[in-house]
N, CA, C and O atoms as a GROMACS GRO file, in nm:
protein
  392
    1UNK      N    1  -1.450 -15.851 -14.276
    1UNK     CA    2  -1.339 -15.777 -14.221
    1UNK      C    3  -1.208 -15.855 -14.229
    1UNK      O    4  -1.100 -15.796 -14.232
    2UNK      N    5  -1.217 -15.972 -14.233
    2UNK     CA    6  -1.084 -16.104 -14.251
    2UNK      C    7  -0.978 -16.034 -14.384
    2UNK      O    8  -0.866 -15.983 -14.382
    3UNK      N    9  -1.064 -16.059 -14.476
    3UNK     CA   10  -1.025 -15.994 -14.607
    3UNK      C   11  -0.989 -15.901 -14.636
    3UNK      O   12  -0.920 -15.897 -14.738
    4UNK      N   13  -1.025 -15.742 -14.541
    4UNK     CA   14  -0.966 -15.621 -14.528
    4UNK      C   15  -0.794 -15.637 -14.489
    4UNK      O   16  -0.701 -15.567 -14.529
    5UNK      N   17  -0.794 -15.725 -14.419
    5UNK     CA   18  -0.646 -15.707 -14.324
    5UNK      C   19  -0.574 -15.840 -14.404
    5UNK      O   20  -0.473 -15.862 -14.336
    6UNK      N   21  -0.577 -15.923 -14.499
    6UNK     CA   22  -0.519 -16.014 -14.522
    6UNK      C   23  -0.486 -15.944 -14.688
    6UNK      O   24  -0.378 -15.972 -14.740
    7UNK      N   25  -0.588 -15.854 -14.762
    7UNK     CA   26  -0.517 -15.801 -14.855
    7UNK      C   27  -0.586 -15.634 -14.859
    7UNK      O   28  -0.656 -15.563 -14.785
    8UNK      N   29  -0.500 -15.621 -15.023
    8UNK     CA   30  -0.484 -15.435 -15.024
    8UNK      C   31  -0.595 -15.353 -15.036
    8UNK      O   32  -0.591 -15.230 -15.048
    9UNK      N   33  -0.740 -15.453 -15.030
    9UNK     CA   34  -0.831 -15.424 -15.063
    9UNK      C   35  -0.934 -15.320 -14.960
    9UNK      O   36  -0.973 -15.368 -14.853
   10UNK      N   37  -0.970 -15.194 -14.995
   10UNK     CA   38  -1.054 -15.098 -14.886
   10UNK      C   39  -1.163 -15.169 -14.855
   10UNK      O   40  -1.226 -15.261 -14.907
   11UNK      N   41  -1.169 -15.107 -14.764
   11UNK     CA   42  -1.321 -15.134 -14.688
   11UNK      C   43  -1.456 -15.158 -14.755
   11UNK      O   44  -1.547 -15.240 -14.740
   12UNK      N   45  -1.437 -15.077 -14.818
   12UNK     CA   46  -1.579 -15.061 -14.917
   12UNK      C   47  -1.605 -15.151 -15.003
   12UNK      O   48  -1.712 -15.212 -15.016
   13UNK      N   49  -1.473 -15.166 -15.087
   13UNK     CA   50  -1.457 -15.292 -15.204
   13UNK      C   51  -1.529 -15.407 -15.118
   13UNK      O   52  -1.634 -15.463 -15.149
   14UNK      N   53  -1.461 -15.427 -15.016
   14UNK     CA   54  -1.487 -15.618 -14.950
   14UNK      C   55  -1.616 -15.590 -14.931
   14UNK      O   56  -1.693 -15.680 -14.962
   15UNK      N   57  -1.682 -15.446 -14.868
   15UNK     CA   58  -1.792 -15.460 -14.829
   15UNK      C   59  -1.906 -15.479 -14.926
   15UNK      O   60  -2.009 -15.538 -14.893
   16UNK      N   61  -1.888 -15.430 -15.041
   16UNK     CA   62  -2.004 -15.411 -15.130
   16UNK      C   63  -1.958 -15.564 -15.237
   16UNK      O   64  -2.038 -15.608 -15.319
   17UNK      N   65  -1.834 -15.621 -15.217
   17UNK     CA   66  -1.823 -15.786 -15.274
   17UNK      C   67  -1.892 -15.865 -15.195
   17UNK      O   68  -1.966 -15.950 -15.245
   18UNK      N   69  -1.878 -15.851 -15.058
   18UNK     CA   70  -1.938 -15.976 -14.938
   18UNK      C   71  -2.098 -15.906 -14.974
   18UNK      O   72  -2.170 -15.995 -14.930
   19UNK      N   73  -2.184 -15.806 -15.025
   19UNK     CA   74  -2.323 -15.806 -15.021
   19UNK      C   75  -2.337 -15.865 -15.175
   19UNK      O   76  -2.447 -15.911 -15.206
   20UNK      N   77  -2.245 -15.865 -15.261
   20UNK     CA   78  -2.330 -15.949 -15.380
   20UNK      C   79  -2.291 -16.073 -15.336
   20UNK      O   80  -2.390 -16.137 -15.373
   21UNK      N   81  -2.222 -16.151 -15.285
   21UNK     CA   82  -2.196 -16.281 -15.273
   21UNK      C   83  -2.302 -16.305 -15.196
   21UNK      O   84  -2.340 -16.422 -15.207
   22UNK      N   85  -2.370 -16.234 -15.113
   22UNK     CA   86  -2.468 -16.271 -15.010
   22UNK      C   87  -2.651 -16.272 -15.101
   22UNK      O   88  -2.753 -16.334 -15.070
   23UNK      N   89  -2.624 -16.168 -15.224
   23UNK     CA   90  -2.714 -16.148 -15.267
   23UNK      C   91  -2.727 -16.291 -15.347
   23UNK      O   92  -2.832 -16.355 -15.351
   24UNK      N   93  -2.628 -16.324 -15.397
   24UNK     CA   94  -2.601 -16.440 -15.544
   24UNK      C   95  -2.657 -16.590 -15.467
   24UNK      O   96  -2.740 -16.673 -15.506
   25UNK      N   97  -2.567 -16.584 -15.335
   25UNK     CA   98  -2.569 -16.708 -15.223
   25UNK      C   99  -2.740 -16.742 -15.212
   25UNK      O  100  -2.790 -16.854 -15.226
   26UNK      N  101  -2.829 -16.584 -15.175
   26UNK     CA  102  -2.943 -16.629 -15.132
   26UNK      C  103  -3.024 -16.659 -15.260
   26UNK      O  104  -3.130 -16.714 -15.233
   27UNK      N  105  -3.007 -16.641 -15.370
   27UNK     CA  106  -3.074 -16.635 -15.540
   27UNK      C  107  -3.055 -16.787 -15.545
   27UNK      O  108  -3.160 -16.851 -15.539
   28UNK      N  109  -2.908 -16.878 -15.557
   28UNK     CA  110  -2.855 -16.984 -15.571
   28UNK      C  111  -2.996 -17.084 -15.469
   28UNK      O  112  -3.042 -17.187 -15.519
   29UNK      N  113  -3.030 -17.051 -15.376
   29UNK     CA  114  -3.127 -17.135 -15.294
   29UNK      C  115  -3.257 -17.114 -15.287
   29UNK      O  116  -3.342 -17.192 -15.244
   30UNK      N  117  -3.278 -16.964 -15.349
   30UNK     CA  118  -3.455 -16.921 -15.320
   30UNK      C  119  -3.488 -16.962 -15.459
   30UNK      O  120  -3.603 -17.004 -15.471
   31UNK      N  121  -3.399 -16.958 -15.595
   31UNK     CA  122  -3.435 -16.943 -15.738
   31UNK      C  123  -3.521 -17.035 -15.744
   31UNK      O  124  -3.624 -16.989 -15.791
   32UNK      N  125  -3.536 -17.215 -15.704
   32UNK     CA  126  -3.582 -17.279 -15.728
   32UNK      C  127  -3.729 -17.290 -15.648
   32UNK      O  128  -3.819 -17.357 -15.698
   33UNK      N  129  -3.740 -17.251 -15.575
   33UNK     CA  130  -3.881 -17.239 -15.456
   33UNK      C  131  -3.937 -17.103 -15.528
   33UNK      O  132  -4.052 -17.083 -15.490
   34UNK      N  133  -3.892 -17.003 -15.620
   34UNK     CA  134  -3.931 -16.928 -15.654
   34UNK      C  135  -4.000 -16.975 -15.784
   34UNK      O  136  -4.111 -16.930 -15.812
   35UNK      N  137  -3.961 -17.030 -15.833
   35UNK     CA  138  -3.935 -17.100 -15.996
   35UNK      C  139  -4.108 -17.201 -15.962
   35UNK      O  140  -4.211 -17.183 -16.028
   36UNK      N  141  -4.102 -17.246 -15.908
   36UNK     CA  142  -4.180 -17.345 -15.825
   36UNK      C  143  -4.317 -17.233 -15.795
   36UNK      O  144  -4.383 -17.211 -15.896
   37UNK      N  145  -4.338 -17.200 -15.736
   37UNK     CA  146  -4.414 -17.059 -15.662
   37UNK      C  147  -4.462 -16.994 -15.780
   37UNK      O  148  -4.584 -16.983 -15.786
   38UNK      N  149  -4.404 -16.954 -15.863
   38UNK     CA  150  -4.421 -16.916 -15.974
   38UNK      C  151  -4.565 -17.006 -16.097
   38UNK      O  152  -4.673 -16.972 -16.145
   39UNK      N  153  -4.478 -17.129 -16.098
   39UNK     CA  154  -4.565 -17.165 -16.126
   39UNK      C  155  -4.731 -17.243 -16.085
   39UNK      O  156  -4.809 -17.293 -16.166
   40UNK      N  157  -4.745 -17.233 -15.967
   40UNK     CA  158  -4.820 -17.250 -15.883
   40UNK      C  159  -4.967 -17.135 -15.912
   40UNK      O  160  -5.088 -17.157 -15.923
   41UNK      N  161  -4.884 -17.009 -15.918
   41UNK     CA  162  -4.975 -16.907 -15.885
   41UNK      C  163  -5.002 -16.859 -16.070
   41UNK      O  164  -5.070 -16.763 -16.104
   42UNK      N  165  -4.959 -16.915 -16.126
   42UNK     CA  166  -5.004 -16.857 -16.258
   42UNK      C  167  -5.116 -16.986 -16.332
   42UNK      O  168  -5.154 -16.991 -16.449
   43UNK      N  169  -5.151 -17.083 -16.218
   43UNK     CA  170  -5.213 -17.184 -16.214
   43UNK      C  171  -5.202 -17.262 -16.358
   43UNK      O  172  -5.293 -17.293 -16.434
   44UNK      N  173  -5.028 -17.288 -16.374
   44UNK     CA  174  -5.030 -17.402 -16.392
   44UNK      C  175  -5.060 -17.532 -16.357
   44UNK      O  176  -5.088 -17.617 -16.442
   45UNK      N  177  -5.055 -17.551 -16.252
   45UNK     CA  178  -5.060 -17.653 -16.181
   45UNK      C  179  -5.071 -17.678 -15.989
   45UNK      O  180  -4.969 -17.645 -15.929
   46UNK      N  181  -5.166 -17.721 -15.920
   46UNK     CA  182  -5.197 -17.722 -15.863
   46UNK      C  183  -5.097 -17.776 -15.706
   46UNK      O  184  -5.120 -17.718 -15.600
   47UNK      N  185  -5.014 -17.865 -15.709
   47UNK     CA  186  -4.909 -17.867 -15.578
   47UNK      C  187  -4.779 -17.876 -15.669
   47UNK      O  188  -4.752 -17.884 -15.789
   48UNK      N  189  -4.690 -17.869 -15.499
   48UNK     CA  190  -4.542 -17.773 -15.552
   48UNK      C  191  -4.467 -17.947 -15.584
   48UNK      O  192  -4.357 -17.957 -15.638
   49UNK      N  193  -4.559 -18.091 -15.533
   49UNK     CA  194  -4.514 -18.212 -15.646
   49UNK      C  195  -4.508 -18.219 -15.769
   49UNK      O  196  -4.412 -18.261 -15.834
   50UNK      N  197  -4.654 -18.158 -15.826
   50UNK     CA  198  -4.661 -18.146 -15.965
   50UNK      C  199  -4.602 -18.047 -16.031
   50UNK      O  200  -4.540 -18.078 -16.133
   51UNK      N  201  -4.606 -17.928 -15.996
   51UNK     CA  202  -4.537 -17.801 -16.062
   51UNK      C  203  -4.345 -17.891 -16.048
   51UNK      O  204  -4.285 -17.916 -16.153
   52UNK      N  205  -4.307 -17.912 -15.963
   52UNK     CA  206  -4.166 -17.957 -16.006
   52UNK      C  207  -4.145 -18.076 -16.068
   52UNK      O  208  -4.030 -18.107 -16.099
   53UNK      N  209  -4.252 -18.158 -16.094
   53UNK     CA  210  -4.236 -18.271 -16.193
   53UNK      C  211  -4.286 -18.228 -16.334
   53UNK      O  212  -4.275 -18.297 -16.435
   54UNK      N  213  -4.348 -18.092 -16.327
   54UNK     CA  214  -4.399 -18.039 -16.469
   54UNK      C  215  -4.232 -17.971 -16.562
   54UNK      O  216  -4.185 -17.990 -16.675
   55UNK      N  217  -4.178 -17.876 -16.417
   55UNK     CA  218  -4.065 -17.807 -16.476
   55UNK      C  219  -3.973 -17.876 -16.506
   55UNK      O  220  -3.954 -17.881 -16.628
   56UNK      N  221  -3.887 -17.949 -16.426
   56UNK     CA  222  -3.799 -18.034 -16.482
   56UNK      C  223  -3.816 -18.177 -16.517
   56UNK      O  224  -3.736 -18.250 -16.458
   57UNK      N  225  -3.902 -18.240 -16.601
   57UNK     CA  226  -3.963 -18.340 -16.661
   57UNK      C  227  -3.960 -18.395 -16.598
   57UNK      O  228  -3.928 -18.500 -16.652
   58UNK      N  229  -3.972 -18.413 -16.498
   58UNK     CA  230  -3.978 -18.532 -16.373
   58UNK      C  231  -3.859 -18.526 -16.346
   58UNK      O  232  -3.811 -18.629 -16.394
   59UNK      N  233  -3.794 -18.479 -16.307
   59UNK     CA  234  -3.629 -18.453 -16.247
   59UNK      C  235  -3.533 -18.492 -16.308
   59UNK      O  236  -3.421 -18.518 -16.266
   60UNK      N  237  -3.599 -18.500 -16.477
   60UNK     CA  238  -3.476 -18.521 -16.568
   60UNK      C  239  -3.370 -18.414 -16.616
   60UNK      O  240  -3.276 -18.446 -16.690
   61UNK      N  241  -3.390 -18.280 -16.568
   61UNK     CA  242  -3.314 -18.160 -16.583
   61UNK      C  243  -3.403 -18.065 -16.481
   61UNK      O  244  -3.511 -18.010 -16.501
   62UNK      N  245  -3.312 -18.063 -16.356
   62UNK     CA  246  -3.319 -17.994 -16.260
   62UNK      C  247  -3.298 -17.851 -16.246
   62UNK      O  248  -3.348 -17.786 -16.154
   63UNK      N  249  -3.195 -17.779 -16.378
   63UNK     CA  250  -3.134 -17.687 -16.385
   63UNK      C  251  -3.276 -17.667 -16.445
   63UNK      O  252  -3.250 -17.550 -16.416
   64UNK      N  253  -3.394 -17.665 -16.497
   64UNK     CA  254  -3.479 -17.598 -16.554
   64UNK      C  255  -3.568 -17.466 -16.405
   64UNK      O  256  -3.633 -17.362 -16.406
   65UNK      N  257  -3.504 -17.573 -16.289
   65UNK     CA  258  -3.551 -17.468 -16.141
   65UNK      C  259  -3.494 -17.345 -16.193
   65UNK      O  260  -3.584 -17.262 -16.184
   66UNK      N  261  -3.385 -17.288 -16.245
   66UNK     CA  262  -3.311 -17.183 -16.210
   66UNK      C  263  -3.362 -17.112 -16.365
   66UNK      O  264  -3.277 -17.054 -16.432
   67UNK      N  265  -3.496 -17.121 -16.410
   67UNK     CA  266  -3.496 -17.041 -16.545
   67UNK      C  267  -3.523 -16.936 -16.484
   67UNK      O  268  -3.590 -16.937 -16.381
   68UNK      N  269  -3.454 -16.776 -16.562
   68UNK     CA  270  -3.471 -16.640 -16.506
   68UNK      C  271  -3.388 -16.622 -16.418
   68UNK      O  272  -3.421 -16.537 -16.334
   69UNK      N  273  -3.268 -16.684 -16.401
   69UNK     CA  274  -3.168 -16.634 -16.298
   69UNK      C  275  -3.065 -16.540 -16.335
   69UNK      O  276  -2.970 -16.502 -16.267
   70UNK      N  277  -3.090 -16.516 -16.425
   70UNK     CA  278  -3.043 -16.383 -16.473
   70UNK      C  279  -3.061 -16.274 -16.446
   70UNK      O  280  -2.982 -16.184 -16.416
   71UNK      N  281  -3.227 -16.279 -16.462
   71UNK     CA  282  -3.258 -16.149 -16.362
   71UNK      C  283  -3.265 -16.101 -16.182
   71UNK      O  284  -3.259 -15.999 -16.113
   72UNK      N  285  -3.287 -16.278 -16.160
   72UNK     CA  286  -3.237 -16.307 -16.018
   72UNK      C  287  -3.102 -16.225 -15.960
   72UNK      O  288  -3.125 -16.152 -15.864
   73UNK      N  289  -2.990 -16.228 -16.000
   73UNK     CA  290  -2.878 -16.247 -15.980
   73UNK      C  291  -2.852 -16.102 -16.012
   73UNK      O  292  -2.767 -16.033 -15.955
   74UNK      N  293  -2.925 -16.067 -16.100
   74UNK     CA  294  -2.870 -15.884 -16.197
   74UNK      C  295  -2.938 -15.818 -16.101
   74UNK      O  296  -2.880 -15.722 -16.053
   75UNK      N  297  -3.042 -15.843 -16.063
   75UNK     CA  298  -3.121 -15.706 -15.919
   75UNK      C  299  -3.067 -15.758 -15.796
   75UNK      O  300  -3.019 -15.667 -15.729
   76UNK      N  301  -3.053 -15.911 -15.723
   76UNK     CA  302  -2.978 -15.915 -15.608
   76UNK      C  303  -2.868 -15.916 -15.568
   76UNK      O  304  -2.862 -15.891 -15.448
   77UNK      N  305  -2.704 -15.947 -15.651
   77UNK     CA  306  -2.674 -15.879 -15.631
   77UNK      C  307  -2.621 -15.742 -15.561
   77UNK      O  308  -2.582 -15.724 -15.446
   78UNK      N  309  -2.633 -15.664 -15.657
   78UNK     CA  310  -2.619 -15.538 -15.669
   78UNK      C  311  -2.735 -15.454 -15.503
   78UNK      O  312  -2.709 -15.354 -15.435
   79UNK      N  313  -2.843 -15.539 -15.496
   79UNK     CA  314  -2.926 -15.477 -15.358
   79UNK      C  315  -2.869 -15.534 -15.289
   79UNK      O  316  -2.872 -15.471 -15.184
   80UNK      N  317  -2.817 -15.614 -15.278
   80UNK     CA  318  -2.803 -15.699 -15.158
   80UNK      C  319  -2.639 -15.624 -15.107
   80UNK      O  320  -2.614 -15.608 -14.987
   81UNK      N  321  -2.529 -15.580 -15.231
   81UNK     CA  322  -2.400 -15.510 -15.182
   81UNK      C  323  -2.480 -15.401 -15.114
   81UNK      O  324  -2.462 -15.373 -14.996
   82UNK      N  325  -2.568 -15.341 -15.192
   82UNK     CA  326  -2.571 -15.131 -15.112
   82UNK      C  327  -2.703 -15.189 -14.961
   82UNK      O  328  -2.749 -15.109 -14.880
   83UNK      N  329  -2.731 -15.318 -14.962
   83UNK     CA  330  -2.777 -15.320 -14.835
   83UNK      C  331  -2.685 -15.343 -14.724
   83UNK      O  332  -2.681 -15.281 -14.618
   84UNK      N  333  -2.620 -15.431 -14.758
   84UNK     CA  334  -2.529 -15.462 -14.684
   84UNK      C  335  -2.432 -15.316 -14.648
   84UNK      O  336  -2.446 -15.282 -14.531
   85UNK      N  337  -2.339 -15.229 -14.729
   85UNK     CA  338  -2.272 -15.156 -14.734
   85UNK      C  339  -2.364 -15.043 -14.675
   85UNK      O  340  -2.294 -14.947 -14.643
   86UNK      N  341  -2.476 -15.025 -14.653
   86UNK     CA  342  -2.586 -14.910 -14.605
   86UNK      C  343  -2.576 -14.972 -14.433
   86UNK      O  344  -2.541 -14.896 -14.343
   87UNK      N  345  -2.601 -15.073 -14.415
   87UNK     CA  346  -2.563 -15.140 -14.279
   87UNK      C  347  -2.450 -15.131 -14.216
   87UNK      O  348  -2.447 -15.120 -14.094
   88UNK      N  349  -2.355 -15.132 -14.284
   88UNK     CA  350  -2.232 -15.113 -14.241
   88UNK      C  351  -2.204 -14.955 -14.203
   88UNK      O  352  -2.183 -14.939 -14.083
   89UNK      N  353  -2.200 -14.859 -14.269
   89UNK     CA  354  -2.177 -14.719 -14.257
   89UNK      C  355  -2.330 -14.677 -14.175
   89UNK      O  356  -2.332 -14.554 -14.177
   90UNK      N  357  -2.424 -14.715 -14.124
   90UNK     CA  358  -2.519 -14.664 -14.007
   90UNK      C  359  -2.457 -14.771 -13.905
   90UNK      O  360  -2.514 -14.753 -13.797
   91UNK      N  361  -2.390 -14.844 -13.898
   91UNK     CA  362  -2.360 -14.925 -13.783
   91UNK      C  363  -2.226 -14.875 -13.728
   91UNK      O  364  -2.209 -14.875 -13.606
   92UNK      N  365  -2.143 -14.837 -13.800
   92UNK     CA  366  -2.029 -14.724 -13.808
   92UNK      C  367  -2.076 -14.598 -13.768
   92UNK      O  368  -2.027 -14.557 -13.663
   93UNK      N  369  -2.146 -14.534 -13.818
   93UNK     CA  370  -2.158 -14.408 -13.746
   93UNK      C  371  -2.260 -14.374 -13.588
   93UNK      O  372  -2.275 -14.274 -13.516
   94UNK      N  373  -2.319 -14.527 -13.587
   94UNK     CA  374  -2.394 -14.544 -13.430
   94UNK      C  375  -2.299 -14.578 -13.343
   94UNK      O  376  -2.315 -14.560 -13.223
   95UNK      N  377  -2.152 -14.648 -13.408
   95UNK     CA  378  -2.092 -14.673 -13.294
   95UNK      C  379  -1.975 -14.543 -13.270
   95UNK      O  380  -1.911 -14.545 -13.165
   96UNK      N  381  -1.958 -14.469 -13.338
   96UNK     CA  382  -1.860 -14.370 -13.314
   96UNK      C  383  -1.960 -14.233 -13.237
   96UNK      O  384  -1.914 -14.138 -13.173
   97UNK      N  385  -2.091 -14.259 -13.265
   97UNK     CA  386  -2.144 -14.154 -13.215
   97UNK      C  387  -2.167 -14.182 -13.018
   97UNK      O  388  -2.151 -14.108 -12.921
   98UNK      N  389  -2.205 -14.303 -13.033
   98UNK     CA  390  -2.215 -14.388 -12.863
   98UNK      C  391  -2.047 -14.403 -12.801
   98UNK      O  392  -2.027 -14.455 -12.691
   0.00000   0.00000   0.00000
């Protein structure tokens, strides 16, 4: 709401920007525990020590956590604005109705 009143921007715009930033924010921190998890259960490898010393060669390239963040980022996103923006307009119309 800061951002509504400081520029020309509607309601909706900030609202459905602040749910992909929220979607991108939570991708940026789960990608790698996912990445990890991932390979766990397709039994590569047996603990989440070894599976992250398998993916990024022993922590010689860390950015290998974030492979598939493409698709990370392309579905959350985009759910994460119309969740957010779906929250907002039932929280809006519970309070005008009370």
């Amino acid at each position: 709401r800061f951002f509504s009143s400081v520029s020309s921007f509607n309601d909706t715009i900030v609202t459905l920007l602040s749910g992909s930033c929220a979607g991108i924010g939570f991708w940026v921190a789960a990608a790698p525990l996912d990445t990890i998890k991932t390979n766990i259960q397709t039994g590569n490898t047996q603990s989440i020590r070894t599976a992250w010393a398998e993916i990024t060669n022993g922590g010689a390239n860390v950015l290998k956590l974030y492979s598939g963040w493409q698709v990370a980022f392309g579905r959350g996103a985009p759910a994460a604005a119309v969740t957010v923006y779906s929250y907002e307009m039932f929280y809006s119309l519970l309070e005008k109705s009370s």
